[in-house]
Structures are given as structure tokens and as C-alpha cells.
C-alpha positions, -999 to +999 in steps of 0.1 A: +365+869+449+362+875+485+385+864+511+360+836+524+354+825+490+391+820+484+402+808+515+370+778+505+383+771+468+421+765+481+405+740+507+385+722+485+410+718+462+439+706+484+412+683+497+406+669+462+441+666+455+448+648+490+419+626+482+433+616+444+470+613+457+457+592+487+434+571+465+463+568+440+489+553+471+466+528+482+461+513+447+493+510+437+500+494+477+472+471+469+489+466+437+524+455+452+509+437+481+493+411+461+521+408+431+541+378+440+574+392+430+573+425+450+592+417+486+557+432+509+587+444+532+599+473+509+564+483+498+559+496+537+594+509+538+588+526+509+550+539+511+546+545+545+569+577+550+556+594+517+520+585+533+528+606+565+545+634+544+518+641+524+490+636+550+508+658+571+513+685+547+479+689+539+466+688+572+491+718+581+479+735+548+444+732+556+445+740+590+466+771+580+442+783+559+417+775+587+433+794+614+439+822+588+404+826+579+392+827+615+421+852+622+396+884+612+365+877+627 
């Protein structure tokens, strides 16, 4: 497996992983936000920094592997 071919697999797959995880988030948000007992204060408290942290971190993953790629041409 070539460097290029690698560096293709890890970004598809963090991109299907981001896609599940972030799928998975606004289900269960969708979930809470029409349940009459869950408070729809605390679901954005909870949701919305673990949203960012995870977004984040996969941008700076696949921008990494970006920039890393482009490093030897």
C-alpha cells in the first residue's frame, strides 16, 4: 500500500466515522428535543460542546493528513 493510497483509506474512514457519529448526535438531539420530559435547555448544554469537539478533531485529523500528503510533492 502506497503512501497515497493510505493517506486516502485513513480519510475516508474518519470521514465515515464523523458522518455516523454526527448522524448518531442529531438523532438522539432530535430525540430529546421533542420528548416532553427532557428540559430542551440541558440537551444544548450537553450536545453542543461534544458537537464542536468532535467536528473539530476530525477536521484537524483530516487536514493533517491533507497537509501531510501534500508535504512530498
Amino acid at each position: 500500500m502506497t503512501k497515497d493510497e493510505l493517506s486516502a483509506y485513513v480519510t475516508l474512514t474518519a470521514t465515515a466515522t464523523l458522518t455516523i457519529i454526527l448522524l448518531s448526535m442529531v438523532g438522539v438531539l432530535l430525540a430529546g428535543l421533542f420528548n416532553p420530559i427532557v428540559d430542551n435547555t440541558k440537551i444544548f448544554e450537553a450536545v453542543t460542546p461534544a458537537f464542536q469537539t468532535i467536528v473539530g478533531g476530525f477536521i484537524g485529523l483530516i487536514t493533517g493528513i491533507k497537509i501531510g500528503t501534500n508535504d512530498d510533492k
